[in-house]
C-alpha positions as CSV (number, residue, x, y, z in Angstrom):
1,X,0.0,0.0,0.0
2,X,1.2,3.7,-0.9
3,X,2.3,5.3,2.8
4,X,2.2,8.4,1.1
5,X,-0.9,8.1,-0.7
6,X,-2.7,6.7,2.5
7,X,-1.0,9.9,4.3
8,X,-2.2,12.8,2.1
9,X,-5.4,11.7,1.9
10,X,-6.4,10.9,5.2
11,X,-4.8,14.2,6.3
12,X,-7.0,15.7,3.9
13,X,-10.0,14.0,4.7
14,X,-9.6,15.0,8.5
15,X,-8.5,18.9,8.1
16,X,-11.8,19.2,5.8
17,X,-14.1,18.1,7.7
18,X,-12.7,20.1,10.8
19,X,-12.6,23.0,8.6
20,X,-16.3,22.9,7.4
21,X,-18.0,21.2,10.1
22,X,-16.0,21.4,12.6
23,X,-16.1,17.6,13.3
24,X,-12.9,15.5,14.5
25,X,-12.8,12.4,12.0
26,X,-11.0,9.4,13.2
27,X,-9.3,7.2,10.5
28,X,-9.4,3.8,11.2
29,X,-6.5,2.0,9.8
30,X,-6.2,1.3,5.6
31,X,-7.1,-1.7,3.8
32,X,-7.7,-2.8,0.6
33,X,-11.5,-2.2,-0.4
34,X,-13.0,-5.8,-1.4
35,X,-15.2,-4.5,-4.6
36,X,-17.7,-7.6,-4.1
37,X,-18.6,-6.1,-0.1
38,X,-21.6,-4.4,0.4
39,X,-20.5,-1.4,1.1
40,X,-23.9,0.7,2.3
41,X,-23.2,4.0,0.7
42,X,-26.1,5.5,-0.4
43,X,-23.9,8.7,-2.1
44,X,-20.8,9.1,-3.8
45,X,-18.7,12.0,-5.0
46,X,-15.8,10.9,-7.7
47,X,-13.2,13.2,-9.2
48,X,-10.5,11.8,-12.0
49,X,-7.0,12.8,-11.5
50,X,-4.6,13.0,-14.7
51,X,-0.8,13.8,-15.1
52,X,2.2,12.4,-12.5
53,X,-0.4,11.2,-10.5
54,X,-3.7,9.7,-11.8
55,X,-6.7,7.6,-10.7
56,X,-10.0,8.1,-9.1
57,X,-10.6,9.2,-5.7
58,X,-14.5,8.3,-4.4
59,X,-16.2,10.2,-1.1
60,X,-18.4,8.2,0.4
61,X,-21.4,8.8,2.8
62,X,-24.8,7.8,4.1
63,X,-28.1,10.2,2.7
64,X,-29.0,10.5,6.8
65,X,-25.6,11.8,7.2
66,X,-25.1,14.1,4.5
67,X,-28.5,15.8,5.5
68,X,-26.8,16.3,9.1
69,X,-24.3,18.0,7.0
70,X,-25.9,19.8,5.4
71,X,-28.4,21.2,8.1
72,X,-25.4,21.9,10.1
73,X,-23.9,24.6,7.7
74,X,-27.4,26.4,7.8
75,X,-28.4,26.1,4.5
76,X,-32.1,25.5,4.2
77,X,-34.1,24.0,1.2
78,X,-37.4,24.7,-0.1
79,X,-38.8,21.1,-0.8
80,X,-37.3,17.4,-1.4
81,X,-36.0,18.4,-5.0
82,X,-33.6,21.6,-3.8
83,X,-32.6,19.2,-0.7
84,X,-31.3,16.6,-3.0
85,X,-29.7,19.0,-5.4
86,X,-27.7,20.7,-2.0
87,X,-27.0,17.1,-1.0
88,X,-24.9,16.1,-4.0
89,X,-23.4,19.5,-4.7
90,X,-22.4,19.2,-1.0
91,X,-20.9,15.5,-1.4
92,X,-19.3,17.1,-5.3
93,X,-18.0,20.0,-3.0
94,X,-16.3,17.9,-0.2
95,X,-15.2,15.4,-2.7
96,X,-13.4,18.4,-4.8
97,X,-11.5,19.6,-1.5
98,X,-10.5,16.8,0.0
99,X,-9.1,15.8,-3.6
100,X,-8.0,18.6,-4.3
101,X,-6.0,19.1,-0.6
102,X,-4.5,15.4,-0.7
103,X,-3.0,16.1,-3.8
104,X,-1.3,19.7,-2.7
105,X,0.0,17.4,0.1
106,X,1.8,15.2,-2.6
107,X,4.6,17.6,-3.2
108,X,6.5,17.8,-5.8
109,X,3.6,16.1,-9.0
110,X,1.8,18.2,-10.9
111,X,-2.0,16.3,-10.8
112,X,-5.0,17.9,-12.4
113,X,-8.5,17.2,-10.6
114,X,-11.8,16.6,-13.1
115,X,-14.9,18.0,-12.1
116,X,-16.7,15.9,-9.3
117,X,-19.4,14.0,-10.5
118,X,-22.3,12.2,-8.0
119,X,-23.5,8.9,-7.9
120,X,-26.9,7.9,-5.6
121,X,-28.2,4.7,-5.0
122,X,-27.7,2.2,-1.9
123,X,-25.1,-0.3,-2.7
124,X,-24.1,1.4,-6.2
125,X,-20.8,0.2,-7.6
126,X,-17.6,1.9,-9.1
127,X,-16.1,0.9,-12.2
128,X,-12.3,1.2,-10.4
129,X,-9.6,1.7,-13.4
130,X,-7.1,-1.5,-12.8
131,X,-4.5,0.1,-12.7
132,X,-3.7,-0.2,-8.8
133,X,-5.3,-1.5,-5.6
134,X,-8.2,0.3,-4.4
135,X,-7.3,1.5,-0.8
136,X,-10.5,1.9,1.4
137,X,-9.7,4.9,4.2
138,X,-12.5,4.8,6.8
139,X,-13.1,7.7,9.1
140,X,-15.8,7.7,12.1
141,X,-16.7,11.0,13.5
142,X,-19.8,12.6,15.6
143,X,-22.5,11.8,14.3
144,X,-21.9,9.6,11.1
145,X,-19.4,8.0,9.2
146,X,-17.5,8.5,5.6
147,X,-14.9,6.6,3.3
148,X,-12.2,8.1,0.9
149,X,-11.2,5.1,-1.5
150,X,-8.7,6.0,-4.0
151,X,-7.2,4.2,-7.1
152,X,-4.1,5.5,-7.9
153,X,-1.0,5.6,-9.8
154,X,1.9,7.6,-9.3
């Protein structure tokens, strides 16, 4: 497993979500994500990286927790379609920064991040480019629960 990959985005991971929510996530140690697992998720967020470093990097969360999320930054919508549409810009933002930030971390590669894009659906899978191992990096905080995996190359 990549030390350094593990590293930059679990450092990430934790420093957005203090920054944003102001929520201590814990990681729980790294393992290799078992694509055949349920995995629960009911939301994704997924960016492409391209150039020294590339791959996919996936956010993962639970509906119920994204909606504490989101109802913790204030923001409030008018109905069940603006709700949703918060939701996954929300889970496309996060997704963005913590990608974004893990990479900044890797010092000295020059990686460009693609737009985030948002998957729904409970149990939906990824198509993971074989190009490396998929590392699953699980965090627990206050009140819910999130996974980075990323599938990269450097």
């Amino acid at each position: 497993m990549e030390e350094r990959l593990v590293r930059a985005f679990s450092t990430s991971a934790e420093q957005t979500f203090n920054d944003m929510f102001g929520l201590k996530a814990k990681a729980e140690a790294p393992i290799l994500l078992v694509e055949a697992d349920d995995h629960g998720w009911d939301i994704t967020g997924l960016v492409g990286l391209a150039g020294q470093g590339h791959g996919v990097v996936a956010v993962r969360l639970t509906t119920e927790f994204v909606g504490r999320l989101l109802a913790g930054t204030g923001v409030e919508s008018g109905g069940d379609g603006e709700r949703r549409e918060l939701e996954g810009g929300l889970v496309g933002e996060l997704t963005n920064i913590i990608a974004g930030k893990a990479t900044s971390l890797l010092e000295g590669l020059d990686i460009e991040i693609a737009p985030p894009v948002v998957i729904r659906g409970p149990n939906h899978r990824i198509g993971w480019p074989g190009i490396a191992p998929v590392i699953k990096l699980a965090f627990s905080l206050q009140g819910g629960a999130f996974e980075v995996d990323l599938c990269m190359k450097i």
